[in-house]
Each structure stands twice: as C-alpha cells, then as structure tokens.
C-alpha positions as CSV (number, residue, x, y, z in Angstrom):
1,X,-20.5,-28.5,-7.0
2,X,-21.1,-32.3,-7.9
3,X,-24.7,-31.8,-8.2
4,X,-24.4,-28.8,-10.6
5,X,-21.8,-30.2,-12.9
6,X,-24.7,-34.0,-13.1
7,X,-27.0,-31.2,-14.1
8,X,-24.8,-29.5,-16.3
9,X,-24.1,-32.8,-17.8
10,X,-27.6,-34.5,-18.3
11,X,-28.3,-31.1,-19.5
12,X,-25.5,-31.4,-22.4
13,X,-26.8,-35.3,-23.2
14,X,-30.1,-33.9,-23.5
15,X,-28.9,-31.5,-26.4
16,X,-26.8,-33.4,-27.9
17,X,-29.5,-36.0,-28.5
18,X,-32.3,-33.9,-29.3
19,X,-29.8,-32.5,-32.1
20,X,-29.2,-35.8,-33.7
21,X,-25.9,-36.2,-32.1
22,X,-26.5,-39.3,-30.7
23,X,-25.2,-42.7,-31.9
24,X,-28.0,-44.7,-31.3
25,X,-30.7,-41.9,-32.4
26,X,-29.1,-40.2,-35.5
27,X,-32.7,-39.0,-37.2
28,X,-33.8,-38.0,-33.6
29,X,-33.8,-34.0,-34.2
30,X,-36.1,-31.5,-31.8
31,X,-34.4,-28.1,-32.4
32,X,-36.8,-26.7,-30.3
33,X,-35.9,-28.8,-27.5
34,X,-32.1,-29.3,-28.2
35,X,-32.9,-24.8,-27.6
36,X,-34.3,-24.6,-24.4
37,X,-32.0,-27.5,-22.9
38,X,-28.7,-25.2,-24.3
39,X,-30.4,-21.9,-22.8
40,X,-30.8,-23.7,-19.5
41,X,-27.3,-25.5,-19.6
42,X,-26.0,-21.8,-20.3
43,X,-28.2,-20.0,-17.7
44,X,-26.8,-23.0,-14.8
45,X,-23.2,-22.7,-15.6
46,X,-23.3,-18.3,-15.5
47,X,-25.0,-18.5,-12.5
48,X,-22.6,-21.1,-11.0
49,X,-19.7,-19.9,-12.9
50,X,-17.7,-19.1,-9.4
51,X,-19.1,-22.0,-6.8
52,X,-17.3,-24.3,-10.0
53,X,-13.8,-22.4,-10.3
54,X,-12.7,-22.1,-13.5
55,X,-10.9,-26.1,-13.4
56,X,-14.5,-27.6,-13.3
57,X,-16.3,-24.9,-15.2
58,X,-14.1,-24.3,-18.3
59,X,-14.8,-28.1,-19.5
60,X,-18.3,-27.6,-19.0
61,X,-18.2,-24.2,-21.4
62,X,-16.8,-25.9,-24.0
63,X,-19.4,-28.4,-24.3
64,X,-21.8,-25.8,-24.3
65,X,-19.5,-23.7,-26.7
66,X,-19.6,-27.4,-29.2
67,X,-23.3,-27.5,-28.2
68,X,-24.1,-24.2,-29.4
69,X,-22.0,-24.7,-32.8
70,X,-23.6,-27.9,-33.6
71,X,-27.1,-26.0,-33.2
72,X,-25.9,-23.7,-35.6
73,X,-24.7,-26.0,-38.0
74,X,-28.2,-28.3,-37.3
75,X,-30.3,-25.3,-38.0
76,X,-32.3,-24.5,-41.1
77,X,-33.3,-20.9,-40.0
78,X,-30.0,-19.0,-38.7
79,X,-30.5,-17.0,-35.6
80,X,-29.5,-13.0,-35.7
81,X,-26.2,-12.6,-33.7
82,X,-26.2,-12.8,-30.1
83,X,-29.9,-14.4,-29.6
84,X,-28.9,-18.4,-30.6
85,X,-29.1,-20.4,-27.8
86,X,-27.6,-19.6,-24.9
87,X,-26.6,-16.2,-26.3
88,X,-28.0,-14.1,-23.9
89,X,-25.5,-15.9,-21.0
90,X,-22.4,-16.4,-23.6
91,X,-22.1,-13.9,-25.8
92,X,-22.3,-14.6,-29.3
93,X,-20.7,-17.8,-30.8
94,X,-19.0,-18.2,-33.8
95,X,-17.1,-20.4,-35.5
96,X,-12.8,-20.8,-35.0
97,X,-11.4,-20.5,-38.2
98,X,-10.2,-23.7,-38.1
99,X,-13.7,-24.6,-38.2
100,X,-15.1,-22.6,-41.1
C-alpha cells in the first residue's frame, strides 16, 4: 500500500507541474504530458481502489479529482464529456457549483 500511494503521489507532482502548477515552474505547461500522467494516476488508483481502503484512497481521488479540474481549466481545446483525462476510470468530472 506504501508503494502505491509514492506512485500515486509522484504521479500527481508530475501533473501538477507539467500543468503549470508548480511554484518554481509557472510557464512550464505540457498538456500532453500533464494527460497521460492523470490517465495513469487514474488507472493506479481504480485498480488499487480496494488494497488502499477508502481512508488512504479517498485523499488520493481528490487530488486526481483537483488534477483533472485544473486540466480542464488549463486547456484550450475542451474534451467531449467523459473522455478528459482519466475519464474512462472516473467518470466524468465537472465542476462543484461552488466552483463555476
């Protein structure tokens, strides 16, 4: 379980950076790469989903939930419903209404 929630985590750094999240790398944007890091976050936590529990995996969805907004937000081009990244594991993601 330690080993998949590191992986889940460098996974999230990853994105995060590659979508211009990053303090220290603000301009840094690769929405390409910032895409297959969230697919791959979302395919580790569905498939480990129950060797987690839901204490250590519910955390780790919500990054991926902010992840997945912040792509959306970063993104010139919008995806159809259901196929941003990650999609195929999460559903589709949208914003709260507090967020609109």
């Amino acid at each position: 379980m330690e080993i998949i929630s590191t992986a889940a985590l460098h996974l999230m750094s990853a994105a995060a950076v590659h979508l211009g999240l990053a303090e220290d790398l603000p301009e840094h944007r690769d929405l390409d790469e910032a895409r297959s890091l969230i697919d791959a976050l979302a395919g580790l936590l569905d498939a480990s989903a129950q060797s987690l529990g839901h204490h250590h995996a519910a955390p780790l969805r919500d990054g991926l939930r902010s992840l997945q907004l912040a792509f959306k937000e970063t993104s010139t081009i919008p995806d159809e419903p259901g196929t941003g990244p990650g999609e195929k594991y999460t559903g589709a993601v949208h914003p709260s209404a507090s967020q609109r």
